[in-house]
N, C-alpha and C positions, 0 to 999 in steps of 0.2 A: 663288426658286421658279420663276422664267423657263424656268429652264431644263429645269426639270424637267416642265412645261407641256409644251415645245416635247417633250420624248421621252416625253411621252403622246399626243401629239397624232399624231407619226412612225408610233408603235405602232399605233394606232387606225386613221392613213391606210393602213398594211401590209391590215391586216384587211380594209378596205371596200375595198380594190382587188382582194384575191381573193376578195373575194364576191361581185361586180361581177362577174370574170371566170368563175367558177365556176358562174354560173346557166344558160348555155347548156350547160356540160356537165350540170346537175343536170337538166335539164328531159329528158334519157335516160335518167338515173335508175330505178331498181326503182320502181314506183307501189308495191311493194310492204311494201318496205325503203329508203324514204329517205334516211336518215341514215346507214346503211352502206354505201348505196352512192355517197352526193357522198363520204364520203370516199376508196371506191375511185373514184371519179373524181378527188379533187383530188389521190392518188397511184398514178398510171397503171403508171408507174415507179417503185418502188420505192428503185432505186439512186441518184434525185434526193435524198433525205432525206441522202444518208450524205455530209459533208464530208470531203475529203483532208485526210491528216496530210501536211505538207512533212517531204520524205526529205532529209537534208541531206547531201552529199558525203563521202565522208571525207578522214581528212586524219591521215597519217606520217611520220615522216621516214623508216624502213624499209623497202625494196618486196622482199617476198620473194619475188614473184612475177615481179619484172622477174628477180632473183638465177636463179630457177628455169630461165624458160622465155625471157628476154629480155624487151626494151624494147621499149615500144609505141608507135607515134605515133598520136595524136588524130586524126591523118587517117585512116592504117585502121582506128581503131577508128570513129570517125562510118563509113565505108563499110558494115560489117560491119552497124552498126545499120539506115542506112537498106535494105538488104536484107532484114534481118529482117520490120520491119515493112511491106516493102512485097508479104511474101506471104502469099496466102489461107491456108494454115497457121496462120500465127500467130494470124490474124484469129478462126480456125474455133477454136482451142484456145482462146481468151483466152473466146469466148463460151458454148463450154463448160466453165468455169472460173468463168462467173457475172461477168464481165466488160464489162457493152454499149457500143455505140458510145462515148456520153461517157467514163466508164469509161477507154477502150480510147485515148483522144485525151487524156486527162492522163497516164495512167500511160505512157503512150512517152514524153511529150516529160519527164517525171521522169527515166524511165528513162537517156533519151537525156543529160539534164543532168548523173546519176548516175554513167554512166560515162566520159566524158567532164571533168568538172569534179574525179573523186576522183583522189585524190595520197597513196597509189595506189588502182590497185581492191584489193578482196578478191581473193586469192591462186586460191581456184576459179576465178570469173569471168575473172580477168588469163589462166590456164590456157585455157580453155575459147576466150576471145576467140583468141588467139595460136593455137590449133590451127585454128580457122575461118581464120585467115589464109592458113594455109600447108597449109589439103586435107587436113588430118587429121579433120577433124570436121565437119558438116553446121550449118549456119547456125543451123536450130530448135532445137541443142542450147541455144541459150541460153534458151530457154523456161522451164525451171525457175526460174532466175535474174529472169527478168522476171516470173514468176508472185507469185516470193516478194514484189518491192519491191511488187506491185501490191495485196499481200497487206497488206502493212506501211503503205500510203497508205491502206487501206478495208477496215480488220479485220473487217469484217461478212464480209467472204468466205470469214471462214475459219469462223464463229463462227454465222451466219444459220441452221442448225437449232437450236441451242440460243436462240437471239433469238424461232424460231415456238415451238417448246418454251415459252419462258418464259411467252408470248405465248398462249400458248393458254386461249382461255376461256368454252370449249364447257361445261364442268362445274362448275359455280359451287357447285356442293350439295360438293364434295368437297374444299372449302376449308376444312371443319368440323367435322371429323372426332368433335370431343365432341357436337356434336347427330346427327351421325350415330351415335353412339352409344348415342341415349338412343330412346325409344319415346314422341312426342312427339302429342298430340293436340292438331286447329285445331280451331276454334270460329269459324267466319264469322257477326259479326252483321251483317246486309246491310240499308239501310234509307236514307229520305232524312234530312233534317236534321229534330231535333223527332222523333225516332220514338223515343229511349230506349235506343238501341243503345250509347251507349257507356255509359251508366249502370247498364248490367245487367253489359256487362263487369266493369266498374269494381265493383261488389259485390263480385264476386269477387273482383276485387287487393283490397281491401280484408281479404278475410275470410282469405284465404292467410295460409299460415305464413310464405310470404316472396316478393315479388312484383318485375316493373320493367315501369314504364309508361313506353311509347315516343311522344310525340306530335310533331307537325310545328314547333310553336312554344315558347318559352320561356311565353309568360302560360299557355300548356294545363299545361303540366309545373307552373308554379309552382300551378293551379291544385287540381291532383291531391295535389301534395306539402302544401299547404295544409288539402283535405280530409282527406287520411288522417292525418294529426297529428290532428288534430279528432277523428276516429271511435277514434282511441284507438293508432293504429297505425303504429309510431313509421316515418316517412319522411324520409331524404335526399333532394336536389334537386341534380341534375347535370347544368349545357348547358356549349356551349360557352366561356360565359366567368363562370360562375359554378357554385360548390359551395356547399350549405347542408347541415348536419344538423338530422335530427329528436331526435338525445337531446343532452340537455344536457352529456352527459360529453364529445360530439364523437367518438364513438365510432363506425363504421357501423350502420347500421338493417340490415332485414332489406328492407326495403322501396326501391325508389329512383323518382321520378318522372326521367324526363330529355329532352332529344331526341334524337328517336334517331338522331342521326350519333352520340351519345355513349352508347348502350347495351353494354354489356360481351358479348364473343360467349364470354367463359373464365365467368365467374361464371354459377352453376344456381341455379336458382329453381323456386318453385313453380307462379308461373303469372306469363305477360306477356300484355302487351294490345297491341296494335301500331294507333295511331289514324291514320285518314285513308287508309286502304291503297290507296286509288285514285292517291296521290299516287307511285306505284310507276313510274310512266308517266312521273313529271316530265323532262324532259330534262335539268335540273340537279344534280338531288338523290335523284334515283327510285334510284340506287345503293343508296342508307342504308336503306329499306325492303324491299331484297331483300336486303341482306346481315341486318336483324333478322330476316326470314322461313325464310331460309335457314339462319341461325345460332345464335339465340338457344336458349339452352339452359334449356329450361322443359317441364314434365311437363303444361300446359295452355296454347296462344298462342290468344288470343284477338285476333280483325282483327276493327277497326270501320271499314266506308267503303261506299261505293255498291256498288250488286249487280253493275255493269259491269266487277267485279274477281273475281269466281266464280270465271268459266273459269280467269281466271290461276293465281289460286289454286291451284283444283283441278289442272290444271296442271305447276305447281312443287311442289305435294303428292303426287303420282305421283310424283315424280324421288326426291324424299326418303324416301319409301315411310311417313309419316306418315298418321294416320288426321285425317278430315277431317267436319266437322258444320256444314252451314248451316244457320242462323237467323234468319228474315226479318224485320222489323219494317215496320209503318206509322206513317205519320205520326199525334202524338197529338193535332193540331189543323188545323183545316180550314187551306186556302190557297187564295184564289181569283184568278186572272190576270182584272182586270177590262177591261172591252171601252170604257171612255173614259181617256185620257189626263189629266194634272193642268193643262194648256196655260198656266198664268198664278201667278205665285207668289203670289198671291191664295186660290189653293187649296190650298193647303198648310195640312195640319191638323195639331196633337198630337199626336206618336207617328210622323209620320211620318220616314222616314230616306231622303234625296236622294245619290241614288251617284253620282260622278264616276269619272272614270278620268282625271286629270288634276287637278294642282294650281291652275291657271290658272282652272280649272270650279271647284275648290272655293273660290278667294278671290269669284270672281266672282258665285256663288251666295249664300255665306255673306255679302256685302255686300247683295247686295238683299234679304236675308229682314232683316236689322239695320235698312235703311232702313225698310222695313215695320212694327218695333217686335218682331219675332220675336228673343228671345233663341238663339244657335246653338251646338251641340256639334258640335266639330269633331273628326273622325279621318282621318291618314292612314298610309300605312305607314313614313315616315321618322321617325314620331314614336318620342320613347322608350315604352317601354312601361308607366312610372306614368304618362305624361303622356296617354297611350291609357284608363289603365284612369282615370283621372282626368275624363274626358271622359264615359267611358260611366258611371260614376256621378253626375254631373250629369242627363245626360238618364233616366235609371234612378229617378232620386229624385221622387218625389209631391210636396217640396214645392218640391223645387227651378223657377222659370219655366221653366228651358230646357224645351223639347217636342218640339224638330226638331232633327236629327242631319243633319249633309249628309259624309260619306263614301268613300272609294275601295273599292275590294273589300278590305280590309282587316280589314270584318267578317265578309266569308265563316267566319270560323274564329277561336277564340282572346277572344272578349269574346262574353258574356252579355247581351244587347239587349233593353228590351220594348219592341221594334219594332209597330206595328201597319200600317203599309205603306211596302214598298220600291218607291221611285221613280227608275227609272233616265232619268239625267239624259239618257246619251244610251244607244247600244245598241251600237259602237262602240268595241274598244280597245286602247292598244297591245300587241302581244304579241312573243314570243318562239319561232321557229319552232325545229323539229328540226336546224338548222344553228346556232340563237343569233340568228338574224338578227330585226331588229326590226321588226315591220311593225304597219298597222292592219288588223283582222280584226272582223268581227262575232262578237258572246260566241256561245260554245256554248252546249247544252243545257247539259251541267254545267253552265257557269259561272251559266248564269240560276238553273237549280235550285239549286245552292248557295246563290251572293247572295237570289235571290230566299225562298229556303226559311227566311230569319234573321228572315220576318216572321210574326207570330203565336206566343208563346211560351208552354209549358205552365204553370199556374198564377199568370197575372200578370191584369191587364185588361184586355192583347189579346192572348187564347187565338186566335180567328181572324185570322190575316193576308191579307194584299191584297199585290197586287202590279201595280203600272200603269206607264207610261213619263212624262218630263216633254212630248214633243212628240209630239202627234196623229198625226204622220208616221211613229214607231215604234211603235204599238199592233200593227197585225196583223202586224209581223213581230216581235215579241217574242211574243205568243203562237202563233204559227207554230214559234219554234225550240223552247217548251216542250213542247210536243206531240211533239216529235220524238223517237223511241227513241234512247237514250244509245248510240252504240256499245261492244260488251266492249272492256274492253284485253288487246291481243294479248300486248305484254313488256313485262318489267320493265329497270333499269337496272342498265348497271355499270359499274367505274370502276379503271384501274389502280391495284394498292396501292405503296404505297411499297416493300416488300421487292422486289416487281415491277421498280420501275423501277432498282432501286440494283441487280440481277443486270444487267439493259439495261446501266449504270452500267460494271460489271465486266466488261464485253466491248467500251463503247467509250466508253472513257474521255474522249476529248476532246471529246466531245459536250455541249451545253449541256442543261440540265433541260429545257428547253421543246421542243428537238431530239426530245430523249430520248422524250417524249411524244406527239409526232408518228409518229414510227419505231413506235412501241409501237403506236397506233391506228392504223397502217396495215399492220401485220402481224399484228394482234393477227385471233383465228379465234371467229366466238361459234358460238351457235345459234341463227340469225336467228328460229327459231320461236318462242321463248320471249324473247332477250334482245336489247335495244340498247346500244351506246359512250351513253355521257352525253356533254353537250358538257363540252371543254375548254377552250375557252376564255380563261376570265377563269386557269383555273390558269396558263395558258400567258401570258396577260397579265401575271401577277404576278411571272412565271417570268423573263420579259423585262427588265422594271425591276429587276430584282435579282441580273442576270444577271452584270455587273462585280462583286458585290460579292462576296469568297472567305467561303465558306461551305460546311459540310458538308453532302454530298447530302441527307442524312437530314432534316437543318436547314432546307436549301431548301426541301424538299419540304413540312415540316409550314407552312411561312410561307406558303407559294403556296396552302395548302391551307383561310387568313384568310379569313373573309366577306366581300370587299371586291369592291364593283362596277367596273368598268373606267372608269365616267361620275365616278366621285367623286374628282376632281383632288385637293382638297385632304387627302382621306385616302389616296389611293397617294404621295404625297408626304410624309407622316410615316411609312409602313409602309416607305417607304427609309428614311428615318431612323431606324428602327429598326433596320431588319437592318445598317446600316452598326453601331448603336452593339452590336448581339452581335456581326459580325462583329471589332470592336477587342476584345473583350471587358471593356467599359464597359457597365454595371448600366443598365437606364434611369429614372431614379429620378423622384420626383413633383414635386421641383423643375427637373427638367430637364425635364418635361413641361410644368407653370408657363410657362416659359421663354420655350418655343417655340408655346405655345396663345395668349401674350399673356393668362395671366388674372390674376386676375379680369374677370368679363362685367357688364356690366349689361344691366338688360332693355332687349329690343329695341327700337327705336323705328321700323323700318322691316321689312318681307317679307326683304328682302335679309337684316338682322341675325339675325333669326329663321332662317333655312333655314346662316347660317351657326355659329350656336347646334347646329344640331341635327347637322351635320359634326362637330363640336368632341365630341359626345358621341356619337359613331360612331367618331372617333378614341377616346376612350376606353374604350369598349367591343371594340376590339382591340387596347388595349395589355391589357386584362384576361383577351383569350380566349388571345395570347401566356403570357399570365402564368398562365394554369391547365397551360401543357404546357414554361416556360421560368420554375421559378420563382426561380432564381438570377438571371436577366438582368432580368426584371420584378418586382421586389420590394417593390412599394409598391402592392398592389394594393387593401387595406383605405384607403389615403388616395385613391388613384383613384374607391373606389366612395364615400368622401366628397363628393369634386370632384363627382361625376355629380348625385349629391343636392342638393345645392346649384345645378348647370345645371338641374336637371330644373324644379326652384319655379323657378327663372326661364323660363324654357320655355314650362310650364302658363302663366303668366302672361302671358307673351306671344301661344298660342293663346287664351285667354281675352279679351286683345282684339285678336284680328287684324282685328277691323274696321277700329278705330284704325288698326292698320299699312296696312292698307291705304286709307284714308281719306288718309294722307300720300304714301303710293305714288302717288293719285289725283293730289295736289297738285306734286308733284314732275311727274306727267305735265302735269299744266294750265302748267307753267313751260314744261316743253319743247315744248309746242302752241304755249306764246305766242310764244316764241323761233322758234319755226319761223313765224311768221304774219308779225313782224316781218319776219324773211330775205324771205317774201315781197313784203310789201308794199315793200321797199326794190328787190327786184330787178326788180319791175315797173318803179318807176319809173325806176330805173336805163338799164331798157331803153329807156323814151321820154321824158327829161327833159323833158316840154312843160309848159307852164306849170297847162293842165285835172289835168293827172296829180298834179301838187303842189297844185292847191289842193284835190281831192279826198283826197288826203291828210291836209290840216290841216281839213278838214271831218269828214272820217269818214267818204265818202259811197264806197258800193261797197263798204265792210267791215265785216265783223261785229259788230256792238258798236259803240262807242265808249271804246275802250281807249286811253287817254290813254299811257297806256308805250308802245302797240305802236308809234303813232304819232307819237311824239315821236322813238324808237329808228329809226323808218323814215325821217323827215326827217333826221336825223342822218347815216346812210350817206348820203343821196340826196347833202347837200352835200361831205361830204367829198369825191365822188367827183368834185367841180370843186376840188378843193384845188390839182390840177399844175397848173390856170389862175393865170395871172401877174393877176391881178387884184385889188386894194387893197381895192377894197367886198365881193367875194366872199366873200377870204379874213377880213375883220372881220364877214360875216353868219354864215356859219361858227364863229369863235369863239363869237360870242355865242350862238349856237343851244348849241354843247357847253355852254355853263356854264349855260344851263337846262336841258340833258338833267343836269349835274350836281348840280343843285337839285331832284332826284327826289321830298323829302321835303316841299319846299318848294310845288311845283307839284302834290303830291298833297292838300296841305292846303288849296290854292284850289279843286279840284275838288271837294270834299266840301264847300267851302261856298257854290261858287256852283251848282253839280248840273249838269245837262247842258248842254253849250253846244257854240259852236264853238269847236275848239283856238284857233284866229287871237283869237278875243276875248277867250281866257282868260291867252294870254302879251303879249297886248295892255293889260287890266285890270291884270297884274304887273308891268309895266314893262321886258320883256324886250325887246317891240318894241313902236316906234313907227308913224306910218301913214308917215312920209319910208321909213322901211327897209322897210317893206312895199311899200311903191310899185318900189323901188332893186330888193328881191328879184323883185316880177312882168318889172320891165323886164328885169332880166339874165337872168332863167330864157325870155324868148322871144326873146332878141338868140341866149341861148345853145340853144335849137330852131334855131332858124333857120339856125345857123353848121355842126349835123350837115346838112345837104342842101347840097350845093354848087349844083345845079341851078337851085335855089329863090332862094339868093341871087342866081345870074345873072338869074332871070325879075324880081325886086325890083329890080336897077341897069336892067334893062331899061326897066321902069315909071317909075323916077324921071328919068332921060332923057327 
């Protein structure tokens, strides 16, 4: 896997150096349009994108051109060229031709290679050449000729209207021709969290003759397809890497819950629900809620999400010429932003939920509340999703002890909470800018009001929620940013489709996917009013590591198009391994999965083993989301979602005691303190062998504790490093010192029974040394001070003189 490290690592150093470079251009940027225009900035030039195809010579044994018009020499034919290109003509036509400087400085010296290196030319050319020879024809006739090879080395030049054509995507409504078919009424229920707007929706899908619920998460989908089974109303369940039915024949429903990257834009329905619509803005994923907006084929769509998504709305509803109904809700329980802070984890009560933004915050949290005797539920977002809902039913349960939840914004959305106050640990977090770029930013409005909105829940025993910060220092600007009016969202997202790219594909073939991509989003035409490029990123990331392996566009496309973050090493590292085993067309079966996972797992015993647990079931979950769109090559998917089940209880059980784990995490750190304290204490004395420096040593005095290892460990280097001394007693005080540092077990079971003392009395009481070689060692250790200062020795034979 080394290697395949180092060309993540390559990948990743490409990116952070054009983003480095890219920020003085971005900082002239549209304030307006951001993110459409760093990328008209990071392609200025257009014709930088497009790589030359090598025009290779020819090569005959026939010249029917020498037969025709004569023989040529290499001499007047170089002559012939370097005049060509050394006039403004040619220059002036090549850039009206779409040709620029760079451009214009490959394709000659091709050219110049081309004609010159072929055996023979083409029979025109040989023609055309030989008449410029001899004054028949004018030099720029060969224009043509150089137009075409320049044509042949950067086929976009021939092809670049149909590239903006393809590329165009100013009208996204017109992608959909059966919704634009249909007479389609919206339904906006607009409201904060706890207002009942999705659940009024949700009646409705319920009650339809045939419905599909679009949400942002698997647990929301699974949670919808779960209720409407219940209410009588038979429901399928379809994300990305799982299919459920609700009739037992395995038949389809009429109903389907799903996420909506996975909502069907051909199948009609009676009514849809599109949840989170504010998530329309995302820069990742904001694509998938405009294309259900824009496509979804239903005689009632019903958006649930914040009112900061109106305008949009309304909006992208005038384009489609749909009829449009908002519906406001308020919140159905109080929520108060309190004016003191929790400052001490002393005050941390029942019910309350401690948000991190950082795994580091959450062990470290989740430790101190454990030392205190607080049982902790923990959630974050890398966790599986039973071991999630597993968690929040602990703290959910009356009889269960757990009472404190400590969490990432991971409840924003997706779990059922009776939260009674959210406490944000800090205020602080990393995010994800319009470029992809990762930086620390203080939460928005939304993000407070979201997280903060998940405390106080309708019908539980706390109906009223609170909302405070962990440190005194974020109080008034946490209620400062809630106060703030939400900005509207201006656009929604989009994202080139595959048919898209595989036309791009058909006009320039030699181009790599990730090329391909680039080309597309920088020619691609929107309507900055309404819509933005999503980022590309990680597709282009996935694009690149898969990029040797032969595979069909189509193929590539759907693999790069895998939930996998560019930071997760050890999952882009089997997602090769995958596409290498479709690209052989080798199955990838569940013992070859086995294989290469090394399983069976036992539970964790450290943080490390845990975070590497939950990789293992990330790889899992995209050999399965593969395996819903590649079911010939992934065919053990039923034994896969075995395997998961079985990680998951070990999982749960290892968040279950991550104190534990980290409790050893602790101890492993207290080794490497001690180790480091050792190094110190040795290279002190290292650096003034004086006799003070050593017997403070074997005293303990000056150093923290009385660590009988540190200090046994730092006399140890101290002597070795008189070892090159040719010296007889030295090297036998030496010895003997090692073979007590070797008696570790031995010299720990007289410390515990004579209790604290000094080292010198305790290897003295053992019998490792006596008071002759304690004397032998003060004498040599200041014969040997004395012999580092030359000076000192001369002022001593001075004296004894």
């Amino acid at each position: 896997m080394a290697h395949l490290e180092k060309y993540f690592l390559r990948t990743l150093l490409r990116q952070r150096i054009w983003y480095n470079y890219s920020k003085l251009a971005l900082s002239f940027a549209s304030k307006r349009s951001p993110f459409y225009a760093s990328i008209r900035c990071k392609n200025d030039n257009i014709n930088d994108l497009f790589k030359p195809i090598d025009i290779k010579p020819t090569a005959s044994e026939s010249d029917v051109g020498a037969e025709i018009v004569g023989q040529l020499t290499k001499k007047d034919v170089g002559k012939v060229l370097i005049d060509f290109f050394k006039r403004k003509e040619t220059k002036k036509l090549a850039l009206e031709s779409g040709i620029d400087d760079r451009m214009f400085h490959e394709t000659a010296a091709s050219f110049k290679r081309f004609c010159i290196e072929s055996k023979p030319l083409p029979v025109d050319l040989h023609i055309v050449v030989s008449d410029i020879i001899k004054g028949s024809a004018h030099v720029t006739d060969l224009f043509p000729f150089y137009r075409r090879h320049a044509q042949d080395m950067f086929p976009h030049l021939v092809c670049m209207d149909d590239l903006r054509r393809i590329s165009d995507l100013r009208e996204p409504a017109h992608w959909y021709p059966e919704a634009r078919a249909m007479k389609r009424q919206v339904i906006f229920h607009a409201g904060p969290t706890n207002s009942g707007k999705t659940f009024q929706a949700l009646q409705r899908f319920f009650q339809a003759e045939s419905g599909v619920y679009c949400g942002p998460l698997r647990l929301l989908a699974r949670e919808v397809y779960e209720k409407s089974n219940e209410q009588g109303a038979p429901c399928d369940l379809v994300t990305g890497d799982d299919r459920q039915f609700g009739r037992k024949d395995r038949t389809l429903s009429a109903h389907v819950a799903c996420t909506v990257e996975m909502c069907s834009v051909q199948q009609k329905y009676q009514v849809a629900v599109i949840d989170e619509i504010q998530m329309i803005r995302d820069g990742q994923r904001g694509w998938a809620w405009a294309r259900a907006l824009l496509g979804l084929c239903a005689e009632e769509i019903h958006v649930c999400g914040e009112a900061t998504a109106i305008e949009l709305v309304k909006n992208l509803v005038s384009v489609t010429g749909d009829e449009l109904d908002v519906r406001h809700y308020k919140r159905l329980t109080k929520l108060t932003f309190l004016d003191r802070a929790v400052e001490s984890f002393d005050n941390v009560r029942p019910g309350d939920c401690i948000v991190c933004f950082n795994k580091s915050d959450i062990y470290n949290v989740s430790r101190t509340l454990e030392k205190k005797g607080r049982e902790v539920a923990v959630v974050y977002g890398s966790l599986p999703a039973g071991t999630k809902l597993a968690q929040a039913k602990r703290f959910n349960d009356p009889a269960d002890p757990c009472k404190v939840m400590v969490a990432t914004d991971a409840i924003g959305m997706g779990l059922n909470l009776n939260i009674k106050r959210v406490v944000f640990y800090d205020i602080v977090k990393p995010q994800f800018n319009e470029r992809g770029e990762r930086e620390m930013d203080v939460l928005t409005t939304s993000q407070v009001l979201q997280i903060g909105g998940r405390a106080g829940r309708f019908g539980t025993e706390y109906e009223d929620g609170e909302v405070t910060t962990f440190k005194s220092s974020d109080i008034r600007l946490l209620k400062e940013i809630s106060q703030k009016t939400v900005p509207g969202i201006e656009r929604a997202g989009l994202r080139p489709t595959a048919d898209q790219i595989e036309l791009f594909a058909y006009h320039l073939p030699k181009h790599s996917l990730s090329s391909l991509m680039d080309i597309f989003v920088s020619l691609c035409q929107l309507d900055d009013g309404r819509y933005f490029m999503c980022n590309m990123d990680e597709f282009k990331f996935l694009a690149d590591i898969i990029e040797h392996v032969p595979l069909p566009l189509r193929v590539r496309y759907v693999f790069c198009c895998a939930p996998i973050s560019n930071k997760m090493a050890f999952v882009c590292g089997m997602f090769l391994k995958f596409a290498r085993q479709v690209s052989r067309g080798e199955p990838v079966s569940v013992d070859w999965m086995m294989r290469q996972l090394g399983w069976p797992f036992a539970t964790p015993e450290t943080i490390a083993d845990l975070v590497r647990l939950e990789e293992v079931f990330d790889v899992l979950d995209i050999y399965r989301w593969l395996g819903m769109r590649f079911i010939d090559m992934f065919p053990d998917i039923e034994a896969i979602k075995e395997m998961q089940r079985d990680l998951e209880v070990i999982i749960q059980n290892g968040v279950k005691n991550i104190v534990k784990l980290l409790k050893r995490v602790g101890s492993v750190a207290a080794a490497d303190q001690r180790d480091l304290k050792e190094n110190r204490i040795a290279d002190k004395a290292l650096a003034t062998p004086s006799t003070d420096v050593i017997e403070k040593i074997l005293d303990g005095k000056g150093q923290r504790g009385t660590d009988i290892d540190a200090r046994t460990t730092a006399l140890k280097k101290v002597f070795e490093s008189f070892e090159d001394l040719n010296d007889d007693g030295k090297m036998n005080l030496v010895d003997s010192f090692k073979e007590a540092v070797n008696q570790k077990e031995k010299l720990q079971k007289v410390t515990r029974s004579m209790g604290s003392g000094r080292l010198l009395e305790r290897l003295k009481a053992e019998g490792l040394l006596d008071d002759k070689m304690i004397e032998q060692l003060k004498r040599e250790l200041k014969e040997s001070s004395r012999s580092d200062d030359p000076k000192k020795d001369k002022r001593d034979k001075r004296r004894k003189k």
